[in-house]
C-alpha positions as CSV (number, residue, x, y, z in Angstrom):
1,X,0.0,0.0,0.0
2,X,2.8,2.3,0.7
3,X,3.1,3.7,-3.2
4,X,-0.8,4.5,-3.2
5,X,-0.1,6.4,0.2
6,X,3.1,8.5,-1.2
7,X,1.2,9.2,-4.2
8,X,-1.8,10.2,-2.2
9,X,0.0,12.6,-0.6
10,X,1.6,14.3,-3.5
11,X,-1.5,14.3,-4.7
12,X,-3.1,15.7,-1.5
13,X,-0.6,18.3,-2.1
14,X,-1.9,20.2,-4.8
15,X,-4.6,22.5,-3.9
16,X,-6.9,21.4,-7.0
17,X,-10.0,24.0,-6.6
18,X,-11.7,25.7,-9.4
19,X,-10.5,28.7,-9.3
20,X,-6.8,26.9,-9.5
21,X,-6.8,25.5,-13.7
22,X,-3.6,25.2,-13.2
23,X,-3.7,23.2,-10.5
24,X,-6.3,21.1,-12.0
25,X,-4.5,20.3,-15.0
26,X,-1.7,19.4,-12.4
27,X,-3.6,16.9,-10.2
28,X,-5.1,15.1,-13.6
29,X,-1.5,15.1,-15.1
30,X,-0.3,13.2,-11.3
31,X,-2.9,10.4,-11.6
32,X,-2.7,10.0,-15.7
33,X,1.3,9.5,-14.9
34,X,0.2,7.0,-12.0
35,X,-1.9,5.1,-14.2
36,X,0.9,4.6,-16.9
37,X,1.4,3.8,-20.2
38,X,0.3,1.1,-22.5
39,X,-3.5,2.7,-22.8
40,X,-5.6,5.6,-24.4
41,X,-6.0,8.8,-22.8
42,X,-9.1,10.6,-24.6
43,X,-8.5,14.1,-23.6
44,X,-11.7,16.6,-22.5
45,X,-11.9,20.1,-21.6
46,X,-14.6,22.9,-20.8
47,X,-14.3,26.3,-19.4
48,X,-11.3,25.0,-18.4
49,X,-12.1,21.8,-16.1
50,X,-9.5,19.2,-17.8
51,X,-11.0,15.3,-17.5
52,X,-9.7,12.2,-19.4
53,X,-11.0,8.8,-20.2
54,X,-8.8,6.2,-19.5
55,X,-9.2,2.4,-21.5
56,X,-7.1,-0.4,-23.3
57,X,-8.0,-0.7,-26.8
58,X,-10.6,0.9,-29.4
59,X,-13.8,0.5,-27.3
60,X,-16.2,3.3,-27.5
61,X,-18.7,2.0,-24.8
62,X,-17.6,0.5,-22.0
63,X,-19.3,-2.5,-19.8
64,X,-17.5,-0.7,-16.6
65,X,-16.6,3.1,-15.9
66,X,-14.5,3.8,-12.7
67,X,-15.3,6.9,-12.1
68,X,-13.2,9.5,-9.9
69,X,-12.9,13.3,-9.3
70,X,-9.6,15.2,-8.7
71,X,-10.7,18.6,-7.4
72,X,-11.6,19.6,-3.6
73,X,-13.2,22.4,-2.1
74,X,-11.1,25.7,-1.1
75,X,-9.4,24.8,2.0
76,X,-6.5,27.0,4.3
77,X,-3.0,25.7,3.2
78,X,-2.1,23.9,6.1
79,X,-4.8,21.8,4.7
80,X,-2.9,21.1,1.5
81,X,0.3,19.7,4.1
82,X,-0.6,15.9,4.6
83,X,0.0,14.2,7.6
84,X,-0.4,10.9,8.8
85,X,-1.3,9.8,12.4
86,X,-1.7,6.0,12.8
87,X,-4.2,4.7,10.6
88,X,-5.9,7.6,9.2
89,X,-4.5,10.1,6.2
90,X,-5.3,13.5,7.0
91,X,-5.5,16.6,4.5
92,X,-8.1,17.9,2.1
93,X,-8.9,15.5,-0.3
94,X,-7.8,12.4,1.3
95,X,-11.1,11.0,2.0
96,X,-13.3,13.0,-0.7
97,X,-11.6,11.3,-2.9
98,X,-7.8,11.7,-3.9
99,X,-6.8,8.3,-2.2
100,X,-9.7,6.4,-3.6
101,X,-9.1,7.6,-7.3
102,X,-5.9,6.0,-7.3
103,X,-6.8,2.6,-5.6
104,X,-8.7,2.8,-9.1
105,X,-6.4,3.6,-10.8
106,X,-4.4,0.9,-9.3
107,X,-6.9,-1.2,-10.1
108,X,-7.4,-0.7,-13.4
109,X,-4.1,-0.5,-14.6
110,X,-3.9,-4.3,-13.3
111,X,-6.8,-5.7,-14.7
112,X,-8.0,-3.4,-18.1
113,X,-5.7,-5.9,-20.6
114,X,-7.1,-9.0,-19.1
115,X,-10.7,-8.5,-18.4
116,X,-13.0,-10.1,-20.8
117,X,-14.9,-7.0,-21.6
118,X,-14.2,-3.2,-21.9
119,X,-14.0,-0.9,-19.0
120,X,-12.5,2.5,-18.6
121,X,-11.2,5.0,-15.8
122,X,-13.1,9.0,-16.0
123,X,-11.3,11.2,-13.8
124,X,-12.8,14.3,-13.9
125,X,-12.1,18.2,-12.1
126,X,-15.3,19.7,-11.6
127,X,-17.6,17.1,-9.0
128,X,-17.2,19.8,-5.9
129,X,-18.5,22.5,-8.5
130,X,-21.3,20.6,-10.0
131,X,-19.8,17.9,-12.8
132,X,-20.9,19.9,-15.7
133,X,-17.4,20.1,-17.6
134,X,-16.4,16.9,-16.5
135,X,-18.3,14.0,-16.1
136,X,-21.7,15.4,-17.7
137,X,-19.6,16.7,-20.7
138,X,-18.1,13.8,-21.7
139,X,-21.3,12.2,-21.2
140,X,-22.7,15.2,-23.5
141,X,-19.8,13.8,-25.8
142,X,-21.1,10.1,-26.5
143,X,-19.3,8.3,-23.2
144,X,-21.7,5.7,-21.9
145,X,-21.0,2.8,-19.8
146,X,-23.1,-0.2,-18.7
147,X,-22.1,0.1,-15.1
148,X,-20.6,3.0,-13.1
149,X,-18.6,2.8,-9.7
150,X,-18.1,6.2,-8.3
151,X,-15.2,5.9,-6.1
152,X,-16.9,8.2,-3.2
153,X,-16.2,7.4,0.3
154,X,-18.9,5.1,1.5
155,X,-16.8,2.5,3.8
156,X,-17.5,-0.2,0.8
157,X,-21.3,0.4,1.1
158,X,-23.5,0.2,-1.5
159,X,-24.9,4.0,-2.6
160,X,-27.7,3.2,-4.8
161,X,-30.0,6.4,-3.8
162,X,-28.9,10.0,-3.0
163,X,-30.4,13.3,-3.2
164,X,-30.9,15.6,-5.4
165,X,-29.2,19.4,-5.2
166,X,-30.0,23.2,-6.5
167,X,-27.4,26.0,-5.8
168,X,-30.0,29.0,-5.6
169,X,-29.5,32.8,-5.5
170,X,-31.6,35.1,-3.4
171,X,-31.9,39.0,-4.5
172,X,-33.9,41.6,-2.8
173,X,-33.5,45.5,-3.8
174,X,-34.5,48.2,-1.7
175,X,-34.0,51.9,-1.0
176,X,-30.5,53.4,0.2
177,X,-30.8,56.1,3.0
178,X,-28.6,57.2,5.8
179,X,-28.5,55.1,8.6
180,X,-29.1,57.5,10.9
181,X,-32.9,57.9,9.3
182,X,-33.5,54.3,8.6
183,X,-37.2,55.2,8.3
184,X,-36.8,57.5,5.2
185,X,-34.6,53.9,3.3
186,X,-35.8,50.0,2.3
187,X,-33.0,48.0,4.1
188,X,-32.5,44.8,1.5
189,X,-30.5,43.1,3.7
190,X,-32.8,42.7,6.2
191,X,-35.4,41.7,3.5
192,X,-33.0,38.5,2.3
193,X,-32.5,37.7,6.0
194,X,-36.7,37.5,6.6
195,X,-37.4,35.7,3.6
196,X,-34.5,33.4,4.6
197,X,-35.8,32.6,7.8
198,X,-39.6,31.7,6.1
199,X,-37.4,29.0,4.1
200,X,-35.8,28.0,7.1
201,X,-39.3,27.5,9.0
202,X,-40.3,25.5,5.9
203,X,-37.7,23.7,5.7
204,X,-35.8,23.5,9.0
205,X,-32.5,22.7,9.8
206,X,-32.8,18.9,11.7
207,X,-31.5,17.6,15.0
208,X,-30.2,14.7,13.2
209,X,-29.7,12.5,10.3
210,X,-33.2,12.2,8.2
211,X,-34.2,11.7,5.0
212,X,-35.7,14.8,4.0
213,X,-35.4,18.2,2.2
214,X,-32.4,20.4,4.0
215,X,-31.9,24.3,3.2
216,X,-28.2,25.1,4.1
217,X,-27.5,29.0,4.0
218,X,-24.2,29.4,2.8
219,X,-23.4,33.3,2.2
220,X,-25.4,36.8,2.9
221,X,-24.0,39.7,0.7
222,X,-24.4,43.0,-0.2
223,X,-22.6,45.5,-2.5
224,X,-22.9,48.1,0.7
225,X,-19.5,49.0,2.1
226,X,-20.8,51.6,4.6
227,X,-21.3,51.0,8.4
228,X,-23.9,54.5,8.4
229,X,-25.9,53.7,4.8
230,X,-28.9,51.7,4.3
231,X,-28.3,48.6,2.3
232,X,-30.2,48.6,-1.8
233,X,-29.4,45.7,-2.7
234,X,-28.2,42.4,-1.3
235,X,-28.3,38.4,-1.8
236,X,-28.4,35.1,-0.4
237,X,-26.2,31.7,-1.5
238,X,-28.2,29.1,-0.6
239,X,-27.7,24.7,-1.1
240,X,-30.9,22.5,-1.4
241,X,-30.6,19.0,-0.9
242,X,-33.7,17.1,-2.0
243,X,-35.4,13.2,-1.7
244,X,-37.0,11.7,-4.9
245,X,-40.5,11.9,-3.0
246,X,-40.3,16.0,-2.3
247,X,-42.9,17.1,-5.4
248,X,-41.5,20.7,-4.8
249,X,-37.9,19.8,-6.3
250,X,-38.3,16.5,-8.0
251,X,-38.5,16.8,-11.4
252,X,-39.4,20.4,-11.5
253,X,-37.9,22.8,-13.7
254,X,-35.7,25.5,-12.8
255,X,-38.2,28.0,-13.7
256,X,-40.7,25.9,-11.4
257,X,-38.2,26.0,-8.1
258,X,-37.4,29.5,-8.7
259,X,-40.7,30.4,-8.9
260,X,-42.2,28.2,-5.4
261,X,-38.7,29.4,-3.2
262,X,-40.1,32.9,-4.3
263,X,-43.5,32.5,-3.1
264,X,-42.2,31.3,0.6
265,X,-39.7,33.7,0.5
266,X,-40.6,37.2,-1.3
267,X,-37.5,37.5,-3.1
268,X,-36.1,36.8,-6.4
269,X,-34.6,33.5,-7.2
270,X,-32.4,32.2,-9.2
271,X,-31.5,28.6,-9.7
272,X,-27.8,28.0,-10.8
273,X,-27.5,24.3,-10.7
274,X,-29.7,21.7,-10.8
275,X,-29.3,18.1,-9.9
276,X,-31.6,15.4,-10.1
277,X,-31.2,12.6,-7.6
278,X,-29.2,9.7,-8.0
279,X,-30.9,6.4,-8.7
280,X,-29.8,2.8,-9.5
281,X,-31.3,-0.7,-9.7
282,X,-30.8,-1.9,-5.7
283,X,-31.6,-5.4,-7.4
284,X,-29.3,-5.5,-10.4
285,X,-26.7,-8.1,-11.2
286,X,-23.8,-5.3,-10.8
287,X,-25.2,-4.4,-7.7
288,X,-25.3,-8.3,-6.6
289,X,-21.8,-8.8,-7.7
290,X,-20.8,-5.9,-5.6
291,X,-22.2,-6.3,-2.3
292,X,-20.6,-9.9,-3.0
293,X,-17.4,-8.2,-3.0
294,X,-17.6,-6.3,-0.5
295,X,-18.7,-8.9,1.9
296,X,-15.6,-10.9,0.5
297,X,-13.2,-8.2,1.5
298,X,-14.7,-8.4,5.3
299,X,-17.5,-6.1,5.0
300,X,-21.6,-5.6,4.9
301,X,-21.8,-5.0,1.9
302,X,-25.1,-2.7,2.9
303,X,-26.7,-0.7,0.8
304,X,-26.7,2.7,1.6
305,X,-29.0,5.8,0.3
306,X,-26.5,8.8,0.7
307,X,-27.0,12.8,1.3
308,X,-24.6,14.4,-0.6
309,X,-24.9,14.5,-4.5
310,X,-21.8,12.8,-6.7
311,X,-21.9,12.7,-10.2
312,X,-24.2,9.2,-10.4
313,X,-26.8,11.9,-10.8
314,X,-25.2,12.8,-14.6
315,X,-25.7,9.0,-15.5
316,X,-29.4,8.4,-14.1
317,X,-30.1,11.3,-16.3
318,X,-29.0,9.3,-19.2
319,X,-30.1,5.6,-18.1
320,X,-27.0,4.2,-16.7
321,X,-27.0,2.9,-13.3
322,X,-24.2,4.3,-11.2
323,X,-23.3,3.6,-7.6
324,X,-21.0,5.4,-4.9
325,X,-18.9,2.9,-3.1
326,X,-15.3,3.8,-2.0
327,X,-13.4,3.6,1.0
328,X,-14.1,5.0,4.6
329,X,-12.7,8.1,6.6
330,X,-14.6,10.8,7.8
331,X,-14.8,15.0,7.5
332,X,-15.2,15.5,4.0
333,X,-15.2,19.7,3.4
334,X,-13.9,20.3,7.0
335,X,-10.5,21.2,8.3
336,X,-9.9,17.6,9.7
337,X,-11.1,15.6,6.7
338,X,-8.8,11.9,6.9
339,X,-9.2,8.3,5.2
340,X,-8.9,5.5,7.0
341,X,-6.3,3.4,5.5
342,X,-7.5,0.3,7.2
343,X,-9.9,0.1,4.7
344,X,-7.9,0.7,1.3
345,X,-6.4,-2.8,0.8
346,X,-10.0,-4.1,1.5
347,X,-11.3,-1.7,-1.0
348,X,-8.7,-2.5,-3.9
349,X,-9.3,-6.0,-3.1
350,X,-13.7,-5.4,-3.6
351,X,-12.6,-4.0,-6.8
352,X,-10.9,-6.6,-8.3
353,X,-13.0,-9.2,-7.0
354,X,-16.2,-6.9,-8.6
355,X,-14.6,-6.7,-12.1
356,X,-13.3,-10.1,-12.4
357,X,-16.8,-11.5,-11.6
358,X,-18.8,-9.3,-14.4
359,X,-19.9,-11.6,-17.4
360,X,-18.3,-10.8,-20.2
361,X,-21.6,-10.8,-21.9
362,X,-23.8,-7.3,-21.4
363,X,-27.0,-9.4,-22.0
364,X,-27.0,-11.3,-19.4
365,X,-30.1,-11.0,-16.8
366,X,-30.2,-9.0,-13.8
367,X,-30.3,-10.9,-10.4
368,X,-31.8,-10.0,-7.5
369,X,-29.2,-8.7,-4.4
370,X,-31.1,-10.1,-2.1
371,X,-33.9,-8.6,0.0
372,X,-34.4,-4.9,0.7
373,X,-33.9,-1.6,-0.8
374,X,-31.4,0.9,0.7
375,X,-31.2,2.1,4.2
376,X,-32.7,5.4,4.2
377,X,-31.4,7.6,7.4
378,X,-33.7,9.0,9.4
């Protein structure tokens, strides 16, 4: 394991956020070289979010994608420094998902030549921003697969089910006056913060883990910059997770969701991204053969409906089934984000037992995974 872990950490190294091309370029660049040579790279790129498409021989549809992102969310550059204490990898992007993109690449780099059938590695440098210029545009570009694995940390469960997401923008104007006559001005801040709380007592922040719609305010603005003026204009960032059974976000529109967040709240909003939720077949044969693996490799093998949105939502939208399942390791996004490298050997190991035990045949029928759909929290 020790050459995925020094990898890892270069790879940890480099802060690979959107605003950083560069650095984008730089982290695809470390994993292409760590997968070798002896296979075709199909190159993508848009607005500058480098991906690649990784396979052995002239295949243009694959029975297998591994799928894995290379960028993280911004972080402070201590962040950037891994460390290792004991059993767990510390640093941003160890756990979502630098270290598990290379066990696949590991992986694949082993097994591509000698599998009966065609699979292919995507890594991709836009996930933490939405997937539009990496995996959905090469989707957008004719890349379809059979079966997808997102390499996502899950602690080798099963993520058949997760949520769907809109990034929505709040705007309210109002009427600039001195602050010391606050009765003669329209104060717009104040009017974002009101209609934010009526969204919040719609939709209210839980206790606890459940299975719900969640409303996470992420940023108030305004263009003021004086302590003794009334604000005219100002804006809320806001991130909407959503269930398949919330009628208000499901398969609605844009337009639609823009249009119901501005009746609770009074404001004008904007919908910037859009993400269905993630589906796949609980009962499939890929599905079977992977909770097979996992249990082989020492573990559940549960299937798990997740919170977070990956990129399996870019392939439902197209009629591919795509799972999460990836290593463990907690703190994803925060400042003590780790993997827990107990569980990479076992992962690599699920892996290989998964692809070796796909029929080289497409055709062949689906079989049931046993009883059960996914555990839904809360």
């Amino acid at each position: 394991m020790d050459h995925l872990i020094d990898r890892a950490c270069e790879l940890i190294a480099i802060p690979s956020t959107a605003d950083r091309p560069h650095e984008l370029h730089r982290a695809l660049e470390l994993a292409l070289a760590f997968v070798g040579p002896g296979f075709r790279v199909r190159r993508f790129e848009s607005n500058g979010k480098p991906s690649a498409l990784v396979h052995a021989g002239d295949a243009t549809a694959f029975r297998i994608i591994l799928n894995a992102h290379l960028d993280v969310v911004p972080a402070d550059g201590d962040q950037f420094v891994p460390r290792i204490e004991g059993d767990r990898l510390y640093g941003r992007g160890a756990h979502d998902m630098k270290l598990a993109a290379l066990v696949m690449a590991d992986v694949f780099r082993e097994l591509a030549h000698d599998l009966p059938y065609d699979i292919a590695l995507q890594l991709v440098a836009d996930e933490e921003v939405g997937g539009a210029d990496g995996t959905a545009h090469q989707i957008a570009a004719g890349v379809r697969g059979g079966f997808v694995v997102i390499g996502e940390q899950s602690r080798l469960q099963i993520v058949t089910e997760s949520r769907g997401l809109a990034h929505v923008r709040l705007t309210a104007t109002g009427r600039a006056a001195h602050a010391a006559y606050p009765w003669l001005g329209q104060n717009a801040l104040v009017r974002v913060a009101d209609g934010v709380s009526r969204l919040l007592a719609r939709y209210p922040v839980p206790e606890a883990e459940v299975w719900r719609t969640t409303v996470n305010v992420a940023r108030f603005d305004t263009s003021n910059r004086a302590v003794n003026q009334v604000p005219d204009e100002a804006g809320a960032w806001l991130d909407i997770r959503f269930p398949p059974e919330d009628a208000d976000f499901a398969g609605r529109t844009s337009e639609q969701i823009a249009e119901h967040l501005g009746g609770i709240t009074g404001l004008t909003a904007a919908v910037e991204a859009l993400g269905s939720p993630h589906h796949a077949d609980p009962g499939s044969l890929e599905v079977g053969l992977l909770r097979a693996a996992a249990r082989e490799a020492g573990f559940a093998g549960n299937l798990l409906a997740k919170h977070g949105a990956a990129d399996g939502r870019h392939y439902t939208a197209v009629g591919v089934d795509a799972v999460i399942f990836g290593p463990g390791g907690d703190g994803q996004h925060s400042a003590l984000e780790w993997a827990d490298l107990t569980t990479v050997t076992p992962y690599g190991n699920a892996l290989r037992s998964f692809l070796r035990s796909i029929p080289a045949d497409p055709r062949w029928p689906a079989a049931a995974s046993g009883p059960g759909g996914p555990v839904r929290p809360g």
